[in-house]
PDB file of N, CA, C and O in Angstrom:
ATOM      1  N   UNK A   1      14.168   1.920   3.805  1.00  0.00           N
ATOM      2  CA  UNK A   1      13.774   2.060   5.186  1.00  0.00           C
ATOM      3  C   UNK A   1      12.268   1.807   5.274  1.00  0.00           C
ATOM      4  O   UNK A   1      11.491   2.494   4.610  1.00  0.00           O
ATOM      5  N   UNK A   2      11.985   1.157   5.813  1.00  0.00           N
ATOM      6  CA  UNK A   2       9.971   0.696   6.497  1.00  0.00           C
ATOM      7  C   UNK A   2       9.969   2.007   7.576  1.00  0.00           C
ATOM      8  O   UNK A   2      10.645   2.661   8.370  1.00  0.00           O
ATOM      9  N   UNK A   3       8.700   1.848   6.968  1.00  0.00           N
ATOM     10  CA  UNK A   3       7.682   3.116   7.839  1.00  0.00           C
ATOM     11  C   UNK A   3       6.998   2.244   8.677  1.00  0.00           C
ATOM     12  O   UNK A   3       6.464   1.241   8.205  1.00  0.00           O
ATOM     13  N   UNK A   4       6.943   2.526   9.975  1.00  0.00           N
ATOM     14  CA  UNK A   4       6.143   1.797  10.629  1.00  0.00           C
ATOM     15  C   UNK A   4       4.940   2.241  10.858  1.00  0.00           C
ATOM     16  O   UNK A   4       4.546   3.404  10.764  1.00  0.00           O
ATOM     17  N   UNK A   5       4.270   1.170  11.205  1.00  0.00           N
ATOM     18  CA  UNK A   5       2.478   1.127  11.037  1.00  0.00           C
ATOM     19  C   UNK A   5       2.463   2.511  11.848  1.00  0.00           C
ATOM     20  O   UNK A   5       2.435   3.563  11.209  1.00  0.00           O
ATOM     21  N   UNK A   6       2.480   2.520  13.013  1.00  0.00           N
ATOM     22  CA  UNK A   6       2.401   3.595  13.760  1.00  0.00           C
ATOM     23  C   UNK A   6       2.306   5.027  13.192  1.00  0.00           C
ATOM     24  O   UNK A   6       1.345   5.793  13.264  1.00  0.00           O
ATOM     25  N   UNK A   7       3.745   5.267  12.498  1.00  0.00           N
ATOM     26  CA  UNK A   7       3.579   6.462  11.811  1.00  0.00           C
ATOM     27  C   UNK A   7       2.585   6.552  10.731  1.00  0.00           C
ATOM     28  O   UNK A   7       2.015   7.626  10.536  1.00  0.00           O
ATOM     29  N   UNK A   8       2.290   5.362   9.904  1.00  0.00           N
ATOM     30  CA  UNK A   8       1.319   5.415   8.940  1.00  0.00           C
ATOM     31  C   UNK A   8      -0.067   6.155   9.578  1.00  0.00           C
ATOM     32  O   UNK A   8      -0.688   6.941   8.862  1.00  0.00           O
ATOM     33  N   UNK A   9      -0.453   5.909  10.753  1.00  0.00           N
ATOM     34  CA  UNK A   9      -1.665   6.358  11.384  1.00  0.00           C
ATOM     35  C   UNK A   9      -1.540   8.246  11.646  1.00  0.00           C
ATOM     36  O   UNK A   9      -2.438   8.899  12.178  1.00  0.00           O
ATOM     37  N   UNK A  10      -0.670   8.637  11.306  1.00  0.00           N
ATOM     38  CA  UNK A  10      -0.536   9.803  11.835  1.00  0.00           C
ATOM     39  C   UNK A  10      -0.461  10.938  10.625  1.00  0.00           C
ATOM     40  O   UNK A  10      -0.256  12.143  10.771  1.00  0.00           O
ATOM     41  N   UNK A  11      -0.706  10.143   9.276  1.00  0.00           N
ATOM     42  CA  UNK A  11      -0.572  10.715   8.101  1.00  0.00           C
ATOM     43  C   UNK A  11      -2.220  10.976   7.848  1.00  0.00           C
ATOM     44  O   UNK A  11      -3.023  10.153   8.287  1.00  0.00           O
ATOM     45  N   UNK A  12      -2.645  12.092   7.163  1.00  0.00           N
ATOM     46  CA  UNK A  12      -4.097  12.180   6.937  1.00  0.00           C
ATOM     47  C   UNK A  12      -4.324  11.168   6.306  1.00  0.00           C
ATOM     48  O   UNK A  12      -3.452  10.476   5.779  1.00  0.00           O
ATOM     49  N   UNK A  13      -5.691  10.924   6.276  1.00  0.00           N
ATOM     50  CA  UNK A  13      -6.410   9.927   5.871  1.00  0.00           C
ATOM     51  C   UNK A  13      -6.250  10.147   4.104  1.00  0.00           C
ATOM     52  O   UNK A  13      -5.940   9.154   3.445  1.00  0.00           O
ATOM     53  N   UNK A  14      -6.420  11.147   3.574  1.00  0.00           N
ATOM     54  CA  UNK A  14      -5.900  11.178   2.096  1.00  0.00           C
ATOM     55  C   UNK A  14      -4.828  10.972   1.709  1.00  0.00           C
ATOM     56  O   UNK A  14      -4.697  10.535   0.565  1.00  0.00           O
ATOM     57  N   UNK A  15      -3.731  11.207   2.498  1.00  0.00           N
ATOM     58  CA  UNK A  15      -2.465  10.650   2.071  1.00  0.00           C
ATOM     59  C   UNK A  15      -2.641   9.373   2.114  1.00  0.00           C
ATOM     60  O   UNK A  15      -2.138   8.922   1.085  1.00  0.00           O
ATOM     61  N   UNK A  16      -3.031   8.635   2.669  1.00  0.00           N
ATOM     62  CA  UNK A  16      -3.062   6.917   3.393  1.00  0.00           C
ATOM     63  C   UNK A  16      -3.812   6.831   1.783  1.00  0.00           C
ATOM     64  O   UNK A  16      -3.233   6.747   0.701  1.00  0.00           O
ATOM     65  N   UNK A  17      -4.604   6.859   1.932  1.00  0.00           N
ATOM     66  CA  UNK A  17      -5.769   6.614   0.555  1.00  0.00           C
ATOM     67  C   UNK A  17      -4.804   6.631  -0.786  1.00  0.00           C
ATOM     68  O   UNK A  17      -4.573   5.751  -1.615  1.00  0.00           O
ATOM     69  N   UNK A  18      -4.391   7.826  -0.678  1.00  0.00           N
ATOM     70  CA  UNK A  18      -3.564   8.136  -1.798  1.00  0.00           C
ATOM     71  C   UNK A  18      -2.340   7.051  -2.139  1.00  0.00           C
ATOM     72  O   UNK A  18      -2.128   6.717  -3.305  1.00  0.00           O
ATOM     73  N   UNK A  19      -1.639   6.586  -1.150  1.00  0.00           N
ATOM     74  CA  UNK A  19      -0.717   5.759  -1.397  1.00  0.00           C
ATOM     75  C   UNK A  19      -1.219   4.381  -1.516  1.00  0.00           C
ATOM     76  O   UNK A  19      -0.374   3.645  -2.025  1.00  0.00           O
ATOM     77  N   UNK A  20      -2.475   3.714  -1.167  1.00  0.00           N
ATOM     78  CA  UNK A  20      -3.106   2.650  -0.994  1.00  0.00           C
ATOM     79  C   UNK A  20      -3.302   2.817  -2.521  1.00  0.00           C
ATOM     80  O   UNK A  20      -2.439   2.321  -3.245  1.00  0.00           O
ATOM     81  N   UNK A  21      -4.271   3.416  -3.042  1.00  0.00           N
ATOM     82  CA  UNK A  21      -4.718   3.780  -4.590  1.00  0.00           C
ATOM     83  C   UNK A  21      -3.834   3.378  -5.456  1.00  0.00           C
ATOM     84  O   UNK A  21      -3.978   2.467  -6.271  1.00  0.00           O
ATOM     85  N   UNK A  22      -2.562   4.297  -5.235  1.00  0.00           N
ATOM     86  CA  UNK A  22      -1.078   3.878  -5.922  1.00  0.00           C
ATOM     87  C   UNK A  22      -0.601   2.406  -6.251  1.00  0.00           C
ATOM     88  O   UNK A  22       0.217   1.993  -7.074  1.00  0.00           O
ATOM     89  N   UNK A  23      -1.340   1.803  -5.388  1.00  0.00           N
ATOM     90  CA  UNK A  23      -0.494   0.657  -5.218  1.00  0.00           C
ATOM     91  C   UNK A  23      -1.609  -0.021  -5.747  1.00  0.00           C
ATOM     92  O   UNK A  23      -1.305  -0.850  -6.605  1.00  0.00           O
ATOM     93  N   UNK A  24      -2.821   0.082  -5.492  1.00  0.00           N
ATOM     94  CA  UNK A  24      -3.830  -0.583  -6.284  1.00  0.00           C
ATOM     95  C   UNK A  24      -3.886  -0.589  -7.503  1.00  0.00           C
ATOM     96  O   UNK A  24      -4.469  -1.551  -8.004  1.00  0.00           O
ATOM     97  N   UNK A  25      -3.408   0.287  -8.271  1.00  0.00           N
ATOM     98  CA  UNK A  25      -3.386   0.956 -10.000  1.00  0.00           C
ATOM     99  C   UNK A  25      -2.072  -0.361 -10.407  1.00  0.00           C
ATOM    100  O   UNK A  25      -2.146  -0.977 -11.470  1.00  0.00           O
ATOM    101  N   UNK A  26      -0.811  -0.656  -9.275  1.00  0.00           N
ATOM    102  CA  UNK A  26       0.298  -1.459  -9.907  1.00  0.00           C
ATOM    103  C   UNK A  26      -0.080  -2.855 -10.426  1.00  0.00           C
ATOM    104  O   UNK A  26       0.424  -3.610 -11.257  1.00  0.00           O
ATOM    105  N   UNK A  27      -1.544  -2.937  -9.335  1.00  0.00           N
ATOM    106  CA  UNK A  27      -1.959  -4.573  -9.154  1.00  0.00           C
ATOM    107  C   UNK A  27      -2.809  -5.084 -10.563  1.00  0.00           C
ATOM    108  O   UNK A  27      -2.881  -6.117 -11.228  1.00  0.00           O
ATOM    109  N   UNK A  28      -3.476  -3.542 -10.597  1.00  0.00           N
ATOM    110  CA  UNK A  28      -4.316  -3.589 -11.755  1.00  0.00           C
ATOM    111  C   UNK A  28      -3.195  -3.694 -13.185  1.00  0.00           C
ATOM    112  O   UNK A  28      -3.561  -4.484 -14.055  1.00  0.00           O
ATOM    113  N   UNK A  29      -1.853  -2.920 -13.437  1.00  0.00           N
ATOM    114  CA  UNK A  29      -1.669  -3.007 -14.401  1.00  0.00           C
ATOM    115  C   UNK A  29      -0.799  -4.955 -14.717  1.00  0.00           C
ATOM    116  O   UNK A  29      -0.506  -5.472 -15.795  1.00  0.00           O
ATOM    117  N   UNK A  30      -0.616  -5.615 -13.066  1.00  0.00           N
ATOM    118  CA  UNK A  30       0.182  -6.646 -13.797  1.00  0.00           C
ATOM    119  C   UNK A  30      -0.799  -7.419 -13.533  1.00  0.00           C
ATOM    120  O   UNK A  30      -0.510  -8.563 -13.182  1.00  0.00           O
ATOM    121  N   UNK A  31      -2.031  -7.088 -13.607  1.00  0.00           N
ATOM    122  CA  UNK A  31      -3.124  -8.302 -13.584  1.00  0.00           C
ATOM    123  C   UNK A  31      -3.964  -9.193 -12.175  1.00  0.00           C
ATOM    124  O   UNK A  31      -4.959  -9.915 -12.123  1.00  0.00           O
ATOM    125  N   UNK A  32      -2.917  -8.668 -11.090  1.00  0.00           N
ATOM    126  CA  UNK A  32      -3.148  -9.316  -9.805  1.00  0.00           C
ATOM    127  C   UNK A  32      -4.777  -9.022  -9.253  1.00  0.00           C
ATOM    128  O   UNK A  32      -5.509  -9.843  -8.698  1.00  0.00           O
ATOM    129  N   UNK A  33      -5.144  -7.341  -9.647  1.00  0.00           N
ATOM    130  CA  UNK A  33      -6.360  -7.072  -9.178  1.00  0.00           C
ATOM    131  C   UNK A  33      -6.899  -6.337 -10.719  1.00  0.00           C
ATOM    132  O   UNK A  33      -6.342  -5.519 -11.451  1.00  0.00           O
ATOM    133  N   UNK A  34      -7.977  -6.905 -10.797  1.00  0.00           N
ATOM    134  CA  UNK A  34      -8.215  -7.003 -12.230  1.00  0.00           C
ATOM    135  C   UNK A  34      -9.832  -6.557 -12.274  1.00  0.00           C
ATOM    136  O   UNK A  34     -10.214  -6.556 -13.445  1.00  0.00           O
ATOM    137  N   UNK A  35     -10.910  -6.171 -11.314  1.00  0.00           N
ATOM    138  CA  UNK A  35     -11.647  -5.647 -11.211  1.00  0.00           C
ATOM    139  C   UNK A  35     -11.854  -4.014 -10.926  1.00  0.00           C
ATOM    140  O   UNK A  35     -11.246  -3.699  -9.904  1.00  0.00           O
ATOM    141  N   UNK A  36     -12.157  -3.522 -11.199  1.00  0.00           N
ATOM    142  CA  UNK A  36     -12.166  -1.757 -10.921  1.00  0.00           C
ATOM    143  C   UNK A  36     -13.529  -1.093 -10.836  1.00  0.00           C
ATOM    144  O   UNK A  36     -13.764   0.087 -11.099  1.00  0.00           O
ATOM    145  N   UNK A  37     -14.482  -2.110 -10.391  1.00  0.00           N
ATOM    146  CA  UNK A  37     -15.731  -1.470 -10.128  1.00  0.00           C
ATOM    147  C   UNK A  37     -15.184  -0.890  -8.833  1.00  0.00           C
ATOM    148  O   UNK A  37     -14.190  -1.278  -8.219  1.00  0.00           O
ATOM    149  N   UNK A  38     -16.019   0.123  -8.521  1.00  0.00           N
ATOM    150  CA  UNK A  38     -16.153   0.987  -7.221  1.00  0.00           C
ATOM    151  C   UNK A  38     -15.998   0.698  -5.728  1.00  0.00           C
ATOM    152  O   UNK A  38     -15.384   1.189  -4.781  1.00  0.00           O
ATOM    153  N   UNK A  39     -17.158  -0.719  -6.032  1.00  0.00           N
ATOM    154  CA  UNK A  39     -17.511  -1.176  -4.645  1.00  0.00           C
ATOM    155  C   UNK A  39     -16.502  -1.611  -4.347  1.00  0.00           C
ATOM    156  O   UNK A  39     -16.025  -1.105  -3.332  1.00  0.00           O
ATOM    157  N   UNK A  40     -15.585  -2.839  -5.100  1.00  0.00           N
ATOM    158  CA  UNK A  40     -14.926  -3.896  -5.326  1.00  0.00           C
ATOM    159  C   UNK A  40     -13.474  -3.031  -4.588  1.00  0.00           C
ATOM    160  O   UNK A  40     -12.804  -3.438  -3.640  1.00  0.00           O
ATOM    161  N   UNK A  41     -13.226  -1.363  -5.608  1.00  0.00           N
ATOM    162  CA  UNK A  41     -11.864  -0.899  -4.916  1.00  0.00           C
ATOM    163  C   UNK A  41     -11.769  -0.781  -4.005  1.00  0.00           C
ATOM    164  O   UNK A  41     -10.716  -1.102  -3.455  1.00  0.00           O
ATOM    165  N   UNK A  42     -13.166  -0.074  -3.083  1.00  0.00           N
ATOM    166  CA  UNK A  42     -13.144   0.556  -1.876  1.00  0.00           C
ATOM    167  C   UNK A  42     -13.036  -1.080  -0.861  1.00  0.00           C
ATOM    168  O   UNK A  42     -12.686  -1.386   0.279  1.00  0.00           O
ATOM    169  N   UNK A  43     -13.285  -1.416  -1.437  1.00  0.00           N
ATOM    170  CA  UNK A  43     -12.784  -3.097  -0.446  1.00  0.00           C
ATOM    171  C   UNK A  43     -11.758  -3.519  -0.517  1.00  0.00           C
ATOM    172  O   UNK A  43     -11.256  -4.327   0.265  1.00  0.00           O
ATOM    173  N   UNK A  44     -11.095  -2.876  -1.804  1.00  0.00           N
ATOM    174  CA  UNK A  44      -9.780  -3.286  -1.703  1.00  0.00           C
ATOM    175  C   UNK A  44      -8.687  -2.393  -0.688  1.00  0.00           C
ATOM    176  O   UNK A  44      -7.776  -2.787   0.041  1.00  0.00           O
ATOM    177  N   UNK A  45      -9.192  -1.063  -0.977  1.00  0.00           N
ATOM    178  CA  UNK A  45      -8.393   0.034   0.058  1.00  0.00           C
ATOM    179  C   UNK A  45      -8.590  -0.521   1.234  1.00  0.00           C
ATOM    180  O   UNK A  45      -7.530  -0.482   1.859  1.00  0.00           O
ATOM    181  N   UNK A  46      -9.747  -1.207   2.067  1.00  0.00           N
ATOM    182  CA  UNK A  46      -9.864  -1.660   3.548  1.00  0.00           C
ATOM    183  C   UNK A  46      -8.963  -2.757   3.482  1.00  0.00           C
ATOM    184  O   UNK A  46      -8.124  -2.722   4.381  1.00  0.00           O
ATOM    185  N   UNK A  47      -8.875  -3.664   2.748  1.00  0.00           N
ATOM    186  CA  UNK A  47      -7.961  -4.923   2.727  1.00  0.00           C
ATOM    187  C   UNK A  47      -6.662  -4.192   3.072  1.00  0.00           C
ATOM    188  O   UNK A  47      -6.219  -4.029   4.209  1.00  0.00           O
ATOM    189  N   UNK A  48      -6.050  -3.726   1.784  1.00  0.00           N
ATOM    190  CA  UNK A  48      -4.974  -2.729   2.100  1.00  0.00           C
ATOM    191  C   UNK A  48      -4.555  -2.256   3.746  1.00  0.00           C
ATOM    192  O   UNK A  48      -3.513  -2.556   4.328  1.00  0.00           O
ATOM    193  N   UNK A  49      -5.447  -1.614   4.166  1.00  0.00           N
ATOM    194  CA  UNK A  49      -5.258  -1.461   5.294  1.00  0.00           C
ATOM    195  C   UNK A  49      -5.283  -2.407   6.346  1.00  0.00           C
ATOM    196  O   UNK A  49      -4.675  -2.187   7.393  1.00  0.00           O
ATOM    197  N   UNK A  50      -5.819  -3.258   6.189  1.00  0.00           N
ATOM    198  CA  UNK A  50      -6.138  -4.581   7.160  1.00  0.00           C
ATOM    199  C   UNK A  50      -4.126  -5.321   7.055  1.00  0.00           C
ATOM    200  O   UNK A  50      -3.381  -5.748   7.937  1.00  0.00           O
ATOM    201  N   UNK A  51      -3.991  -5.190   5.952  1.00  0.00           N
ATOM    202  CA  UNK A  51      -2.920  -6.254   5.559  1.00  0.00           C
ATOM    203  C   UNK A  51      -1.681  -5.302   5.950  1.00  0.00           C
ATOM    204  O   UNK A  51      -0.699  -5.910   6.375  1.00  0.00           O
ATOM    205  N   UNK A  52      -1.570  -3.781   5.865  1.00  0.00           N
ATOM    206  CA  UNK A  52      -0.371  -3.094   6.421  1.00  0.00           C
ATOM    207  C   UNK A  52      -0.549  -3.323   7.888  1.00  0.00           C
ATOM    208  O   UNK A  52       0.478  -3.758   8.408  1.00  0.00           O
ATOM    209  N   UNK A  53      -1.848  -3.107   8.943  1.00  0.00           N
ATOM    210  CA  UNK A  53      -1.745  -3.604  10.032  1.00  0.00           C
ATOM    211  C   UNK A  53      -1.198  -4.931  10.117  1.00  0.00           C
ATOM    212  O   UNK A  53      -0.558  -4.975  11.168  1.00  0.00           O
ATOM    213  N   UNK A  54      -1.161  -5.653   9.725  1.00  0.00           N
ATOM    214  CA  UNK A  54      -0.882  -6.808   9.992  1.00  0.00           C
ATOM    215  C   UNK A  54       0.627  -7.032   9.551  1.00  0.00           C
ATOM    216  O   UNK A  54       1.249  -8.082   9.711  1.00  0.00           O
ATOM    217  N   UNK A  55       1.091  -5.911   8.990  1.00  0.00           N
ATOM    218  CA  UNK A  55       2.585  -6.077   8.302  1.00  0.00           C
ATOM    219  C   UNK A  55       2.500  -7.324   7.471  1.00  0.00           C
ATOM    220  O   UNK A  55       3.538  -7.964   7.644  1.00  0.00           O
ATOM    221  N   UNK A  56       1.582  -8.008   6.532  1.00  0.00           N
ATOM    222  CA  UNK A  56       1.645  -8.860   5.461  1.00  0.00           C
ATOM    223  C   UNK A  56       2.175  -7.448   4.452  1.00  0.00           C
ATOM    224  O   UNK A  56       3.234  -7.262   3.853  1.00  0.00           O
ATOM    225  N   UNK A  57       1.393  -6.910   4.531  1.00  0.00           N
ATOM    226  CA  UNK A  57       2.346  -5.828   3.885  1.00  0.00           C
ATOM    227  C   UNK A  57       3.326  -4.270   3.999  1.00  0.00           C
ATOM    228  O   UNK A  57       2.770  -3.683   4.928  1.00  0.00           O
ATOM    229  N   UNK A  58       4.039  -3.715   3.693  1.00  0.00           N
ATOM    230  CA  UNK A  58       4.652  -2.858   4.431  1.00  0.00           C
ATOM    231  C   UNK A  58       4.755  -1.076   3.482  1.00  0.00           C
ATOM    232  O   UNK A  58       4.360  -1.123   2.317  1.00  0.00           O
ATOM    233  N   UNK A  59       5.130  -0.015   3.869  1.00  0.00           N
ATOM    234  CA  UNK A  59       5.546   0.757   3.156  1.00  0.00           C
ATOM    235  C   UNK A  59       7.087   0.885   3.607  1.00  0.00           C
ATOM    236  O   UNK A  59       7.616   0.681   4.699  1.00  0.00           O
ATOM    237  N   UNK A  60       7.716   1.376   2.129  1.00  0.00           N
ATOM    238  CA  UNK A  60       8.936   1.345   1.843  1.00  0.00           C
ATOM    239  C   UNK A  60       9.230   2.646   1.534  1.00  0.00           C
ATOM    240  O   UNK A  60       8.598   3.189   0.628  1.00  0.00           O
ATOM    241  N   UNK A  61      10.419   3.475   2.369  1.00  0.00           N
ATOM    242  CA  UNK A  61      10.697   5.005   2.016  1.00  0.00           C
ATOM    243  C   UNK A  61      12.704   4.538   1.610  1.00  0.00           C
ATOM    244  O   UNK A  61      13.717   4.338   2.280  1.00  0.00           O
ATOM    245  N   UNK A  62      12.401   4.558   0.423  1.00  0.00           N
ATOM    246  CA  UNK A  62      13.368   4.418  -0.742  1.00  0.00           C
ATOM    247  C   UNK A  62      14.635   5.886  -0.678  1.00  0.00           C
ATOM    248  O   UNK A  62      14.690   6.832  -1.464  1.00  0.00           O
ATOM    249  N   UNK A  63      15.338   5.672   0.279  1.00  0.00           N
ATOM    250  CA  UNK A  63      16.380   7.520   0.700  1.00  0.00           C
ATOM    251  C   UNK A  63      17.235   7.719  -0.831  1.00  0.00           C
ATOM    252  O   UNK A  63      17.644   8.844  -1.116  1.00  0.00           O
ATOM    253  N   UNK A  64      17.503   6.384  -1.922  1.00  0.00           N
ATOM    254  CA  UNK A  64      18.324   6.715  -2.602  1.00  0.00           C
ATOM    255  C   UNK A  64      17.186   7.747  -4.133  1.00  0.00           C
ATOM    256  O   UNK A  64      17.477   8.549  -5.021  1.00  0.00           O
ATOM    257  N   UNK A  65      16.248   7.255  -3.784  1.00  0.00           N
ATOM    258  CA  UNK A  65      15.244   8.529  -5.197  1.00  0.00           C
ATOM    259  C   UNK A  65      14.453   9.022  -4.313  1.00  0.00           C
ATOM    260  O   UNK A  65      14.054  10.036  -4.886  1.00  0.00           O
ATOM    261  N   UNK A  66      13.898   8.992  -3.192  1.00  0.00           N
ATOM    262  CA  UNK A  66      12.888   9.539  -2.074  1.00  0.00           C
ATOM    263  C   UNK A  66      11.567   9.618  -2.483  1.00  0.00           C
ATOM    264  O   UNK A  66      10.670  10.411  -2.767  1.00  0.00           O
ATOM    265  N   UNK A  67      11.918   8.140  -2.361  1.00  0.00           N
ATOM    266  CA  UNK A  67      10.265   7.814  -3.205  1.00  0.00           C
ATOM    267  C   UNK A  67       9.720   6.837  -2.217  1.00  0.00           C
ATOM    268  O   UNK A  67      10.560   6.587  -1.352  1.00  0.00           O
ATOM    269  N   UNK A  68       8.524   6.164  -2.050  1.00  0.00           N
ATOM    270  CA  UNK A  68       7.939   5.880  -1.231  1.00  0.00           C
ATOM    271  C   UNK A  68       6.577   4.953  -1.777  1.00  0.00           C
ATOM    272  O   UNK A  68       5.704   5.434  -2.499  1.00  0.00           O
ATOM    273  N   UNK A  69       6.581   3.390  -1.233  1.00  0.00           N
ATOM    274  CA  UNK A  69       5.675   2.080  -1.866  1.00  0.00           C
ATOM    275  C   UNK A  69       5.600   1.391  -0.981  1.00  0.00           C
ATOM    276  O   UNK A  69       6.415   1.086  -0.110  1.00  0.00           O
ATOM    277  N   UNK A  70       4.119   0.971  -1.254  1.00  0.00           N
ATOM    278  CA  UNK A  70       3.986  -0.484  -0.750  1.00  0.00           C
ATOM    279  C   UNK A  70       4.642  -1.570  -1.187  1.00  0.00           C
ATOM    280  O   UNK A  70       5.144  -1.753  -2.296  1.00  0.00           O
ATOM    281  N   UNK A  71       4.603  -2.432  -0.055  1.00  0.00           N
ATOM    282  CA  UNK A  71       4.761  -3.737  -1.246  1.00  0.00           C
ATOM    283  C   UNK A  71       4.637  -4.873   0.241  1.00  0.00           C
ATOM    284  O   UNK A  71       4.709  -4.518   1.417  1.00  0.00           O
ATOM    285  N   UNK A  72       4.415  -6.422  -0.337  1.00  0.00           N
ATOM    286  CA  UNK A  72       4.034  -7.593   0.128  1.00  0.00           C
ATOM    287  C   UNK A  72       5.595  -7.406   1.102  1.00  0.00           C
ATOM    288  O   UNK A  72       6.515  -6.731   0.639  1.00  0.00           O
ATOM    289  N   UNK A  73       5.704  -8.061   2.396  1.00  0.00           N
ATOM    290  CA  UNK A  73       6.626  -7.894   3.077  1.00  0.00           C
ATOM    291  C   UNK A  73       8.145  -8.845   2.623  1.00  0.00           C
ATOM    292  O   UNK A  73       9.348  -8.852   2.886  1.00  0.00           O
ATOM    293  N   UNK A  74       7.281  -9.486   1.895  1.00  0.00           N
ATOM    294  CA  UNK A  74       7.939 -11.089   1.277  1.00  0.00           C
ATOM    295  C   UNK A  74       8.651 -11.286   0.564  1.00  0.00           C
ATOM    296  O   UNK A  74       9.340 -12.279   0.334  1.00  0.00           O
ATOM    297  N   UNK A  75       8.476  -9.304  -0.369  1.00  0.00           N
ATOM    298  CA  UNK A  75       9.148  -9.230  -1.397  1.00  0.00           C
ATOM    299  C   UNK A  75      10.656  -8.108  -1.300  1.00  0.00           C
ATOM    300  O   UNK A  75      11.220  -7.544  -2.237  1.00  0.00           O
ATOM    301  N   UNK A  76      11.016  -8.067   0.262  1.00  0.00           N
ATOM    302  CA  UNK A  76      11.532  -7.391   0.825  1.00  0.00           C
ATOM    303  C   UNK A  76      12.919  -8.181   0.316  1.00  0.00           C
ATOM    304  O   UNK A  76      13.044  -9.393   0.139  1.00  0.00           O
ATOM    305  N   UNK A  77      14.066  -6.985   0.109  1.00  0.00           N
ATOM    306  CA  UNK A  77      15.065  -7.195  -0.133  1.00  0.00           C
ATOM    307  C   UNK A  77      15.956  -7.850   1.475  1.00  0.00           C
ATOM    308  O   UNK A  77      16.349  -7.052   2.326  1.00  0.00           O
ATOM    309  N   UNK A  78      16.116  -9.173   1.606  1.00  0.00           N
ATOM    310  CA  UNK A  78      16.964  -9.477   2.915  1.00  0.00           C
ATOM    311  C   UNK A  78      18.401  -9.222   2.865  1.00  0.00           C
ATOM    312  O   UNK A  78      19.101  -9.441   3.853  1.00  0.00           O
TER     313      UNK A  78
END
């Protein structure tokens, strides 16, 4: 099930962070984002956010383990 942007805005700002982070650590381990200076993440968390507004990317609430990810919209099961 997609969470829509909407509700995403209504989650504290640390949760948002927190799940953005999450997803930044996946990019880092398969190589996609491969820098981890400071400046560099915190630009990446705004991207992040720029790109869920935009639904290039989406969060995913998974009911069969109740678990909960980003991911590229593209890579959405049709």
């Amino acid at each position: 099930m997609l969470v829509p942007y909407d509700a995403l805005l209504q989650l504290p700002s640390a949760t948002m962070d927190n799940l953005i982070k999450e997803y930044l650590l996946t990019q880092v381990e398969d190589g996609s984002f491969s820098d981890t200076n400071e400046q560099v993440y915190i630009s990446a968390i705004e991207r992040c956010k720029q790109l869920l507004k935009q639904e290039i990317l989406v969060v995913e609430f998974s009911e069969d383990d109740e678990s909960i990810a980003i991911k590229p919209k593209e890579h959405l099961r049709r």
